[in-house]
DOVOLUM-367293 format. One record per residue (C-alpha): residue in one letter; z negated, x, y. Coordinates in steps of 0.05 Angstrom, whole numbers. Layout:
<nodes>
['a' [Z X Y]] ...
</nodes>
This chain:
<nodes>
['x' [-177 -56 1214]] ['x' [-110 -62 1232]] ['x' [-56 -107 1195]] ['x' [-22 -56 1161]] ['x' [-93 -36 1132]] ['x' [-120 -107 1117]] ['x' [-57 -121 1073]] ['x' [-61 -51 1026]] ['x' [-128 -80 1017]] ['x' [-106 -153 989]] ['x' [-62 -116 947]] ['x' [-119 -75 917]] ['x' [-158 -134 905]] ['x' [-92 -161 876]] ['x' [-80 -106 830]] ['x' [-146 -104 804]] ['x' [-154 -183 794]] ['x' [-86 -162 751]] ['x' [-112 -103 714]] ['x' [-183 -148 693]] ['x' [-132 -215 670]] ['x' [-93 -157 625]] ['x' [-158 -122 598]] ['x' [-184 -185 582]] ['x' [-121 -199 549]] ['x' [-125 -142 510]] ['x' [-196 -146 484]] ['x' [-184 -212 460]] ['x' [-124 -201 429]] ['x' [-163 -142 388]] ['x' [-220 -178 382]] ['x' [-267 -139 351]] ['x' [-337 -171 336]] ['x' [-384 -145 391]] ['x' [-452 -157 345]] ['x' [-512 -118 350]] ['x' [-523 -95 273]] ['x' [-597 -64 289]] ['x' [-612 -137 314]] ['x' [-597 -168 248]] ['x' [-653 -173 209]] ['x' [-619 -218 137]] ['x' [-546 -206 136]] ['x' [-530 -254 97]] ['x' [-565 -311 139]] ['x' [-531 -279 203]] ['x' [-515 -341 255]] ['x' [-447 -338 296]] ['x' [-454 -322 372]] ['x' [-470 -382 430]] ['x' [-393 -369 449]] ['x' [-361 -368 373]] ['x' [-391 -439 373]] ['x' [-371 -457 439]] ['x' [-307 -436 409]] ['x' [-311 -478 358]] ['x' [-336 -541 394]] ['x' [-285 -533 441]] ['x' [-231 -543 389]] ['x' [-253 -594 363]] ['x' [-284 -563 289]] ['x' [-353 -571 255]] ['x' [-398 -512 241]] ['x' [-389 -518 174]] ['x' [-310 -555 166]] ['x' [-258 -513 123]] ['x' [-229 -446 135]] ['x' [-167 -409 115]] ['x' [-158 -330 118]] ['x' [-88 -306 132]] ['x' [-71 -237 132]] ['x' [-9 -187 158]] ['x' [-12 -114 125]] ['x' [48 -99 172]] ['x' [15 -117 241]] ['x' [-57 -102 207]] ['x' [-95 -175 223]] ['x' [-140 -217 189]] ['x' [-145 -281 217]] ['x' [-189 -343 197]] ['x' [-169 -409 211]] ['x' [-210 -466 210]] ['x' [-203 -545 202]] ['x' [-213 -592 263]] ['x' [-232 -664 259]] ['x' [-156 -687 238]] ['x' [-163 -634 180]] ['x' [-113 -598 214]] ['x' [-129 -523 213]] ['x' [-123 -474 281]] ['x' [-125 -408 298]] ['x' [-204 -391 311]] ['x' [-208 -311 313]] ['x' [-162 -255 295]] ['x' [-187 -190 271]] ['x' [-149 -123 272]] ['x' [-161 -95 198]] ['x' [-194 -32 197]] ['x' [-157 4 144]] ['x' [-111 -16 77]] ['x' [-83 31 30]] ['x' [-12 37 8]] ['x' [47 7 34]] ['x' [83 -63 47]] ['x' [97 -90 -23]] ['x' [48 -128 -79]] ['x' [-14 -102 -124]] ['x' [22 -78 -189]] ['x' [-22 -51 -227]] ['x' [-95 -4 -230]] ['x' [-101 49 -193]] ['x' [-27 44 -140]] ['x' [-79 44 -83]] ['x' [-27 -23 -62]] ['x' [-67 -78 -29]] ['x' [-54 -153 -51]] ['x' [7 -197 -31]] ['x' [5 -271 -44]] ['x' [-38 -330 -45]] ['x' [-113 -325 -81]] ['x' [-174 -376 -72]] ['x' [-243 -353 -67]] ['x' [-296 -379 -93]] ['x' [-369 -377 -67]] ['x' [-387 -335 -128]] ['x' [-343 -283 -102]] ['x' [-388 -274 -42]] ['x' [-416 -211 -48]] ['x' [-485 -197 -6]] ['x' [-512 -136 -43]] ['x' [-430 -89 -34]] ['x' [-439 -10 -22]] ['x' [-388 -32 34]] ['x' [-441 -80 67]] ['x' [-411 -140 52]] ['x' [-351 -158 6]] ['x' [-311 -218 -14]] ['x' [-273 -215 -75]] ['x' [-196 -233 -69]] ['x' [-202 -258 -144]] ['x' [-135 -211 -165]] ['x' [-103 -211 -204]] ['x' [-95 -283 -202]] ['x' [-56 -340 -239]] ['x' [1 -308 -210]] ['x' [-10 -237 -223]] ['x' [-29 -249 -292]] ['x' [33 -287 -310]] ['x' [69 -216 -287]] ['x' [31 -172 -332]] ['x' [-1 -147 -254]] ['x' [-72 -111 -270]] ['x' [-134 -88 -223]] ['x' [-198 -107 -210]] ['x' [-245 -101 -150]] ['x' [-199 -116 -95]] ['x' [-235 -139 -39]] ['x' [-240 -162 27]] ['x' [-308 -120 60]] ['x' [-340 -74 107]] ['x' [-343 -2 115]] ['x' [-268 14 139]] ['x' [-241 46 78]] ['x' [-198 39 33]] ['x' [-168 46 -36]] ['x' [-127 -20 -55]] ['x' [-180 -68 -8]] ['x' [-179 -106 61]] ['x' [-226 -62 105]] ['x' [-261 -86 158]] ['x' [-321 -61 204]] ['x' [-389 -76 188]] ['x' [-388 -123 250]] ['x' [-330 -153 234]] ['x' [-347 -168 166]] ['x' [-406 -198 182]] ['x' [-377 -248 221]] ['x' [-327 -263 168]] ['x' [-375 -271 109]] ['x' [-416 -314 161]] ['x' [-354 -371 161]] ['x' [-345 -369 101]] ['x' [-414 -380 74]] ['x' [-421 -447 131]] ['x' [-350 -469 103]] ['x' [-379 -463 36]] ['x' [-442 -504 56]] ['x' [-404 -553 82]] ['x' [-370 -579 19]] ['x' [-305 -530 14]] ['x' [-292 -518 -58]] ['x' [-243 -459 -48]] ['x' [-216 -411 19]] ['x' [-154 -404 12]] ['x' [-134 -329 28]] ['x' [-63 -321 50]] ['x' [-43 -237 51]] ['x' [29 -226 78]] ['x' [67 -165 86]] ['x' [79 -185 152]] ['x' [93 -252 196]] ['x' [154 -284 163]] ['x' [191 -301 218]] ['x' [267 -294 224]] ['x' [273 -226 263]] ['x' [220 -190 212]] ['x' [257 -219 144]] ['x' [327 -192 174]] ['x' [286 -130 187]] ['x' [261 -121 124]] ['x' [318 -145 84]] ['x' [335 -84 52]] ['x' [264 -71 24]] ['x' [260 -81 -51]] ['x' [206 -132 -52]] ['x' [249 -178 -12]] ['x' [255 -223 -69]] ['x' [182 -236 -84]] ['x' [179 -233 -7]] ['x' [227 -303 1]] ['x' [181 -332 -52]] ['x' [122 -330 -8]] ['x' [154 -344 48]] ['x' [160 -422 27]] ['x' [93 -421 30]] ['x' [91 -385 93]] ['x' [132 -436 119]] ['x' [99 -504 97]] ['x' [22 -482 129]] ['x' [68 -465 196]] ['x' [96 -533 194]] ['x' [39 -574 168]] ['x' [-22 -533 188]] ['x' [-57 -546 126]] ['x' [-57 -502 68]] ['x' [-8 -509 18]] ['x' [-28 -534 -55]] ['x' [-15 -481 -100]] ['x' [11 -478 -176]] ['x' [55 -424 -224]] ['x' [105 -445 -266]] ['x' [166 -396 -296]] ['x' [122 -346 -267]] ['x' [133 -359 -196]] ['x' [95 -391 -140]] ['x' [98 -469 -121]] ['x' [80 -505 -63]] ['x' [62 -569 -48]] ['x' [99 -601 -110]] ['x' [85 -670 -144]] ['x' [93 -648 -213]] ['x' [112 -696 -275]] ['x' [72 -653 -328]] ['x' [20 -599 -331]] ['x' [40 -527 -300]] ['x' [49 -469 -345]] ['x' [34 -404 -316]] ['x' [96 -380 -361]] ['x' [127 -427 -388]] ['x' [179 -484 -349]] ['x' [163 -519 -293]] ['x' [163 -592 -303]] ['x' [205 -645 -261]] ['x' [180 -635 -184]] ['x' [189 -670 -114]] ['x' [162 -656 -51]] ['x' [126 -709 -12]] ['x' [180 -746 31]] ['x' [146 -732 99]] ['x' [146 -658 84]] ['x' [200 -658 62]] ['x' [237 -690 127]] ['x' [189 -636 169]] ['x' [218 -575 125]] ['x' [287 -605 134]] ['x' [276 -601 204]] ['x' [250 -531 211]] ['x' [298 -483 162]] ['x' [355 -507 207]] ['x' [331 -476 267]] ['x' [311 -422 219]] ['x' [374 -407 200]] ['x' [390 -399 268]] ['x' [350 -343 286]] ['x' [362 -310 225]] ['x' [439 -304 238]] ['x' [417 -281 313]] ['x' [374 -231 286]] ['x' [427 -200 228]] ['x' [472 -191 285]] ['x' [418 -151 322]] ['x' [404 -109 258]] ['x' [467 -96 239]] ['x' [473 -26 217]] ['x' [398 -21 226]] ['x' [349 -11 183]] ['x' [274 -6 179]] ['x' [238 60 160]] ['x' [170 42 121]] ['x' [125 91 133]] ['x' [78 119 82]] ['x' [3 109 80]] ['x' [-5 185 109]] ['x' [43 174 172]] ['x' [-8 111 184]] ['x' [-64 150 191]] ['x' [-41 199 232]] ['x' [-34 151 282]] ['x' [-96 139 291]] ['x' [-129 203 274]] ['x' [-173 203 334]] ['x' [-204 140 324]] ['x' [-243 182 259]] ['x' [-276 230 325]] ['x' [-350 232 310]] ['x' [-360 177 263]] ['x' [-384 186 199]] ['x' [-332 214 142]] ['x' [-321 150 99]] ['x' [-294 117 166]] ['x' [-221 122 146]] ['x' [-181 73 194]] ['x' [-105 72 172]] ['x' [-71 47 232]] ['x' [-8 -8 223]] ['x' [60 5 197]] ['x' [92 -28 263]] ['x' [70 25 310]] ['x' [84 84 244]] ['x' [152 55 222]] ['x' [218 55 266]] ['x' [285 29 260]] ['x' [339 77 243]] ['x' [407 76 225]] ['x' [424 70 148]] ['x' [458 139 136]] ['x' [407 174 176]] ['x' [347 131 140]] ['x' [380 151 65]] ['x' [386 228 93]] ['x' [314 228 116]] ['x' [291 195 41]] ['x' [330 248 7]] ['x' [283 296 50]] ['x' [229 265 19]] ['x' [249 264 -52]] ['x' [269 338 -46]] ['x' [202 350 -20]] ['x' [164 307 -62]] ['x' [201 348 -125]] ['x' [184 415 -95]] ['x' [114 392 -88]] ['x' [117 376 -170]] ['x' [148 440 -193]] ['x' [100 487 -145]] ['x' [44 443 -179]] ['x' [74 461 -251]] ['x' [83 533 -244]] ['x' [13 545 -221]] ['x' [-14 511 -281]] ['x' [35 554 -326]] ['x' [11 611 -294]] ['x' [-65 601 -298]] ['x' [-52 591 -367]] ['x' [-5 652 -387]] ['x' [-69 702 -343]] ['x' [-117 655 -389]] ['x' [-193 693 -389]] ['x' [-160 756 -342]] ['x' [-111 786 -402]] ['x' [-40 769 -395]] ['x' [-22 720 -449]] ['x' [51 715 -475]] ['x' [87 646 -469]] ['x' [147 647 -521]] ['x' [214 618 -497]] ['x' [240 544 -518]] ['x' [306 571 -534]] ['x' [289 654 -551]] ['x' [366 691 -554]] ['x' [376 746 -601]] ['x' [396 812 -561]] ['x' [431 868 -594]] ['x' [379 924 -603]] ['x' [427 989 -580]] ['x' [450 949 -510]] ['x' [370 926 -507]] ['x' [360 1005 -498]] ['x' [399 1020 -442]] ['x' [404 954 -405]] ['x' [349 913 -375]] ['x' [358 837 -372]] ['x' [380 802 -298]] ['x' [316 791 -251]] ['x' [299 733 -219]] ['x' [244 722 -160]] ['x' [192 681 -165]] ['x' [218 628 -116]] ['x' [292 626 -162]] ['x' [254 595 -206]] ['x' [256 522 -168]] ['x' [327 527 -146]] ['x' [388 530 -190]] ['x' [424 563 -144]] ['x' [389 622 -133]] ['x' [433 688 -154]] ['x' [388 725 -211]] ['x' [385 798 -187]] ['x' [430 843 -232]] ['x' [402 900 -268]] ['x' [430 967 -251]] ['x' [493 980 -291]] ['x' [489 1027 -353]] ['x' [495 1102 -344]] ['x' [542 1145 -387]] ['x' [509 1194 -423]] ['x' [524 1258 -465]] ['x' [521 1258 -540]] ['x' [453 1305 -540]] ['x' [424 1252 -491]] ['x' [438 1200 -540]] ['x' [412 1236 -591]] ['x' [346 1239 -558]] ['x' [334 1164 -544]] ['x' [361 1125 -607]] ['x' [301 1151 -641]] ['x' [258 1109 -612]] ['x' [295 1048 -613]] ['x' [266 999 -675]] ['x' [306 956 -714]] ['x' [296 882 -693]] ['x' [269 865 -760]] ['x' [219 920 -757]] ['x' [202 902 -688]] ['x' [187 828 -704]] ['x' [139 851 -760]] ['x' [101 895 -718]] ['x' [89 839 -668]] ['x' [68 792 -724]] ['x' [19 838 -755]] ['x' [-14 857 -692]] ['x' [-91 814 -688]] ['x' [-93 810 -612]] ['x' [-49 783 -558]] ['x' [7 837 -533]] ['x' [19 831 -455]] ['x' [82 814 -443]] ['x' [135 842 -406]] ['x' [139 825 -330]] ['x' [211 796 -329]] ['x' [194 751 -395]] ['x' [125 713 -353]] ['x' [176 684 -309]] ['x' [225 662 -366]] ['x' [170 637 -400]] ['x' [131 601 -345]] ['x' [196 561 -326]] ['x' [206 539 -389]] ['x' [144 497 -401]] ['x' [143 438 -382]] ['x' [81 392 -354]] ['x' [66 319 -381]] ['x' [16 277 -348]] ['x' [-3 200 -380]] ['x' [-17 141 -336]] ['x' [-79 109 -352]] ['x' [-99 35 -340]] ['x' [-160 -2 -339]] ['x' [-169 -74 -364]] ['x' [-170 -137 -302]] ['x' [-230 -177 -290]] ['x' [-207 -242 -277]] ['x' [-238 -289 -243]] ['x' [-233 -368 -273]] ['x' [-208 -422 -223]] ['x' [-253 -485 -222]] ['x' [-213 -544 -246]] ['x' [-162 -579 -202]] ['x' [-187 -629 -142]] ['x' [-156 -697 -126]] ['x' [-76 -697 -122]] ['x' [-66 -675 -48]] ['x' [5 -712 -26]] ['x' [-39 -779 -4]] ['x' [-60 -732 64]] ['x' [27 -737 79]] ['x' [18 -806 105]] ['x' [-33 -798 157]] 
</nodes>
């Protein structure tokens, strides 16, 4: 083998050293759980993998020390954290979510498919082993929060199964994982997990990004909170007052969910740490408003998510609905063109409404196969002679959705002579004796084809919303003030 040949060859095995580094990269960046369901005989006794607790032992946590679950809709992660022996908690595994419904933004209310934002505790009661999606843990919403804000729904939950209509989906092997940590943190003493859902990471770059977004507001609210567990590590002590979120504050009085906050302080040591980090904050945030400037950040819908990942759905059963993540869906766009492609939307979205509406109006004026007359909101009076010889303006079908549309005019009257007349004013009917004649008759008439459009367009669709009543979930009472832990 000559030089030239040995050296292509050390590249080769250079390259492909490379290419394993980078795939192993990538797995365990996605790191999806690799466990063998047909091997597990009790779910909910399930016991982590040899390397999960070589994981674990290698970072210095117990089996059964505290977790925390964080999630980003944007990105699509779940990640638990757990405590080491300093009670300080670190990253142990990240899971890519499966699929979540809706879009960036809160949980309003029942049925808006939105998945929760904000901070909720789970209890071990809301450990569900017996879910129709495997295995489930309630996120408690609405919570103190939500409740405070008039926000209703029920049964949003973290579980299995990988679909979604207002939950955290994961796969069945992810979930049981999951579940599995929880249950040892629960054995272990932990009153409460604290879950932590995000829109996205709240870093400098993705708040300038998403600055224009109307949630933006509630967004900066959770963001202190955000903010302290990235400083501290530790999970930030929660409580409502004025109907907003507060972290980590010594309060002088009891916290009302609605009513005003007492006197607060932070602890001093926080407090110095916090100092410390929003100025380098502010920083980046400046650097990243100059890099968006003009920019702005298309959201994209729940539908332009999935289509994404479309392929993933190939030969799996049909409740597997993965959703992909809004970072690879969305794009940034300039501001005119992003309000020009909304518009689009909206136009569409109208369309949509009024194609919907005029099919219903028209099932119902061909009701049981016999053409059924709808009368007019606003019927005008025609004079009976010109109602002879002239035939109202036409309008197609489509011209009914568009203002602008031209009506099609009706041929223009033709003179005629004085024995022609004669011949058809005897059948015309005075509009009084018409109107009678209509009244008296016992079945429907059919109706003439120019009046069905008339009529059809002006009826008018009303749909209600409907709600349904939260479940809440009650909140154990309130562990030992937590502001001692600042001084170690």
């Amino acid at each position: 083998m000559n030089g030239l040949s040995l050296m292509r060859l050390r590249n080769l095995v250079a390259t492909a050293a490379v290419a394993a580094v980078l795939a192993g990269c990538t797995n365990d960046a996605l790191d999806t759980a690799t466990v063998d369901l047909s091997t597990v005989k009790n779910k909910t006794e399930y016991q982590l993998s040899s390397k999960m607790a070589a994981k674990m032992s290698e970072l210095g946590m117990q089996k059964t020390s505290p977790i925390a679950l964080r999630i980003f809709k944007e990105e699509g992660t779940l990640e638990v954290w757990k405590a080491n022996t300093s009670n300080r908690f670190q990253l142990l595994k990240s899971y890519k979510i499966c699929a979540w419904s809706g879009k960036l933004g809160p949980k309003v209310k029942e049925g808006d498919r939105q998945a929760p934002e904000g901070f909720y505790p789970l209890f071990p009661q809301q450990l569900n082993p017996n879910s129709k999606y495997y295995l489930a843990i309630n996120t408690g919403y609405p919570n103190t929060y939500d409740r405070a804000n008039g926000r209703q729904g029920t049964h949003l939950m973290i579980h299995g199964a990988c679909s979604s209509s207002g939950c955290y989906s994961m796969t069945d092997e992810q979930m049981i994982e999951i579940f599995a940590m929880a249950r040892d943190a629960f054995k272990g003493g932990q009153q409460s997990v604290q879950l932590q859902a995000f829109p996205f990471r709240m870093t400098a770059e993705n708040m300038a990004r998403h600055r224009n977004n109307p949630n933006i507001e509630f967004w900066n609210m959770l963001k202190v909170g955000y903010d302290q567990f990235e400083v501290t590590k530790r999970p930030p002590e929660i409580n409502v007052c004025e109907k907003k979120y507060v972290f980590n504050q010594q309060g002088s009085g009891a916290f009302n969910p609605g009513g005003t906050c007492p006197a607060m302080s932070t602890p001093p040591a926080l407090q110095m740490a916090m100092s410390t980090f929003e100025k380098g904050y502010k920083l980046d945030y400046e650097k990243a408003m100059k890099k968006y400037d003009g920019m702005v950040w298309y959201e994209p819908s729940e539908a332009e998510r999935k289509a994404i990942v479309a392929k993933q759905r190939a030969g799996r059963e049909l409740a597997y609905a993965p959703t992909g993540n809004s970072i690879d869906a969305g794009k940034l766009m300039k501001a005119s063109d992003l309000e020009k492609k909304l518009a689009e939307q909206k136009e569409a979205e109208e369309t949509k409404v009024a194609v919907e509406i005029q099919k219903k109006e028209l099932e119902k004026a061909t009701k049981g196969g016999t053409h059924v007359p709808v009368p007019a909101a606003n019927p005008v009076p025609q004079p009976v002679l010109q109602a002879a010889v002239e035939q109202p303006a036409k309008m197609s079908f489509w011209g009914l959705f568009s203002k602008s549309e031209p009506a099609e005019q009706a041929p223009a009257p033709v003179a005629q002579a004085p024995e022609q007349q004669a011949a058809v004013q005897p059948q015309v009917q005075p509009a009084g004796a018409a109107a009678k004649q209509t009244r008296s008759a016992g079945a429907p008439q059919k109706a003439q084809p120019e009046n069905t459009a008339v009529a059809a367009a002006n009826a008018e669709a009303a749909v209600a919303p409907t709600t349904e009543a939260p479940v809440a979930v009650e909140e154990p009472p309130k562990k030992q003030p937590f502001w001692k832990i600042w001084g170690n």
